[in-house]
C-alpha positions as CSV (number, residue, x, y, z in Angstrom):
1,X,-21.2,15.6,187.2
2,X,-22.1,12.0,186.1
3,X,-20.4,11.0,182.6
4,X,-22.6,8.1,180.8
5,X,-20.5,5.1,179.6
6,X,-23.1,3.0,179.2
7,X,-26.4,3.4,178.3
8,X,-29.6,0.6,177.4
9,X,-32.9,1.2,177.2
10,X,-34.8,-1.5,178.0
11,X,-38.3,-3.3,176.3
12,X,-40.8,-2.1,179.4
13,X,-43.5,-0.7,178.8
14,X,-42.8,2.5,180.3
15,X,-39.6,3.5,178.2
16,X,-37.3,2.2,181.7
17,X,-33.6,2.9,180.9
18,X,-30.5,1.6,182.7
19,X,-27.2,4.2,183.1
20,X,-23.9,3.3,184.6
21,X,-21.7,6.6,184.7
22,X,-18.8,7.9,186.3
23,X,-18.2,11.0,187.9
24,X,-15.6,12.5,185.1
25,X,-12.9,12.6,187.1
26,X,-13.0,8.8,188.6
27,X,-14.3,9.5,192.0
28,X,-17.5,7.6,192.1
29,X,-19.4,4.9,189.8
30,X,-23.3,4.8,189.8
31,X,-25.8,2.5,188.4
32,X,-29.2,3.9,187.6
33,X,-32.7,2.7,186.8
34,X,-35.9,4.9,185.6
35,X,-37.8,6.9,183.7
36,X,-36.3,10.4,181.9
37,X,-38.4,12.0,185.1
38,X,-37.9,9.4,187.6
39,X,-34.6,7.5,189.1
40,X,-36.4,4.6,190.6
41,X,-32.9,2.6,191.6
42,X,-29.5,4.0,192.3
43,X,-26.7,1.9,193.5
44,X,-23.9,2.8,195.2
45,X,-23.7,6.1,197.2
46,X,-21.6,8.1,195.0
47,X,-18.5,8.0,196.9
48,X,-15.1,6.2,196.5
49,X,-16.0,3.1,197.9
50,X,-18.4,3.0,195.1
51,X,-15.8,1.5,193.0
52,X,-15.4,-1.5,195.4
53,X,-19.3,-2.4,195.1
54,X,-19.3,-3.3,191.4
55,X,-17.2,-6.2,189.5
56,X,-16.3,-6.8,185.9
57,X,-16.3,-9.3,184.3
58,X,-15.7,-10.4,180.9
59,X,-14.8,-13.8,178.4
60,X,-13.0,-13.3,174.6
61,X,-12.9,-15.7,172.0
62,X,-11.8,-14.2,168.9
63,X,-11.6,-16.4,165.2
64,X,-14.3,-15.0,164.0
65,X,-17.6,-17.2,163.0
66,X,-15.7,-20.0,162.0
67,X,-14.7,-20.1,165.2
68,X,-18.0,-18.9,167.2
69,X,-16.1,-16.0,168.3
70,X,-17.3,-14.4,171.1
71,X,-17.4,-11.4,173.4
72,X,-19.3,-10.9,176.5
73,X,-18.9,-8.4,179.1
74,X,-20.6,-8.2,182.5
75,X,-20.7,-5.6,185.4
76,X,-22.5,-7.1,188.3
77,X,-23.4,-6.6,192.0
78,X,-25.5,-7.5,194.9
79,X,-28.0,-5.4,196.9
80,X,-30.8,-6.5,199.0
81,X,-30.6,-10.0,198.6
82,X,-31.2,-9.4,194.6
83,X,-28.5,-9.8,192.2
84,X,-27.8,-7.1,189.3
85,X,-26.1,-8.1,185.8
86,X,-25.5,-5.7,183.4
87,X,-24.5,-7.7,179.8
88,X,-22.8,-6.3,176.8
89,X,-22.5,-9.5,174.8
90,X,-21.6,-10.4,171.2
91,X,-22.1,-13.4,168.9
92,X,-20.3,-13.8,165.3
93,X,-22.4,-16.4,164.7
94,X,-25.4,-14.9,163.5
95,X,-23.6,-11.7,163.9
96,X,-25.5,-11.3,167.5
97,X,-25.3,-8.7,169.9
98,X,-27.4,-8.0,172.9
99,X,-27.7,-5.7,175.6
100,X,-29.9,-5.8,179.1
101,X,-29.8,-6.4,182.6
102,X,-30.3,-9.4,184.8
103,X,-32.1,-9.5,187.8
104,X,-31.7,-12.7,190.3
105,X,-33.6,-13.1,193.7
106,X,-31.2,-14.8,195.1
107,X,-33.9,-16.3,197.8
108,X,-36.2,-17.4,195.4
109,X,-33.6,-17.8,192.2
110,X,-36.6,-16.1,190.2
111,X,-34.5,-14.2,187.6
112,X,-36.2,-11.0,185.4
113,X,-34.3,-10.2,182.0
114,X,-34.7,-6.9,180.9
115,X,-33.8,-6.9,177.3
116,X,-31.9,-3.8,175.6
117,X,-32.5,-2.1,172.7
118,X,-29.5,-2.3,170.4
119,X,-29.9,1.0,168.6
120,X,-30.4,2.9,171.6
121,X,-27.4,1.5,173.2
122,X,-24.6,4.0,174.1
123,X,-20.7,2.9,175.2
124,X,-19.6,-0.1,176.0
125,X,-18.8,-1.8,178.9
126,X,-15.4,-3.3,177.3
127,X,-14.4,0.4,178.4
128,X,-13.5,-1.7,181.8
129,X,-11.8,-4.5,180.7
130,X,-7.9,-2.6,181.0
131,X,-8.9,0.9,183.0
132,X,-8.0,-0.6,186.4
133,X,-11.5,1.1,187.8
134,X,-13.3,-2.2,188.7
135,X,-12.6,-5.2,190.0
136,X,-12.3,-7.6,186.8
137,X,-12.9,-11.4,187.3
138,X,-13.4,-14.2,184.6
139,X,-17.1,-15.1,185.6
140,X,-19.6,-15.5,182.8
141,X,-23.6,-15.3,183.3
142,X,-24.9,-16.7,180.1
């Protein structure tokens, strides 16, 4: 079964809400997109090599406000020639956090920002920053 470790539900419309699980016991990752009723976009196959097809990423400056401390987290991947960020980010100044995902065409750099809503948010995706699950990387999308 999938375990949830992240959940955001986005400003549509139609209620759309973005998952990223894990199988409980590690052996697949899955990213999904949808309705309660209707899973309009999973990626990958739930398999292994699922683990390879999604990348972490993450920047932390602590210090607080006076030092615009920040922490944003990223899990990102490419399919169809589209490309898929999933942010966890936080802000001291103005005490700011934000959830959502990205979407770039990457033919036409046309880039949709679905914006999440904080109080439905569940997990975080600083969960990957030391499990060794994901590939981590220091690239930053803001």
């Amino acid at each position: 079964s999938v375990q949830t470790w992240f959940r955001l539900c986005s400003q549509t419309k139609n209620g759309k809400t973005t998952i990223l699980g894990k199988e409980s016991s590690n052996k697949y990752i899955v990213y999904r997109f949808g309705t309660k009723n209707k899973i309009e976009f999973e990626y990958p196959e739930k398999n292994k090599d699922s683990w390879s097809k999604l990348t972490y990423s993450f920047y932390l400056r602590g210090g607080g406000v006076s030092n615009e401390g920040m922490d944003l987290n990223y899990i990102y991947f490419t399919n169809n020639n589209y490309q898929y960020i999933i942010y966890d980010t936080y802000f001291s100044a103005g005490n700011k956090a934000t959830t959502g995902i990205k979407i770039i065409d990457l033919a036409t750099k046309k880039t949709t920002n679905l914006t999440g809503k904080q109080k439905t948010k569940k997990g975080t995706l600083i969960n990957f920053r030391d499990n060794g699950l994901l590939t981590v990387t220091e690239e930053t999308f803001e």
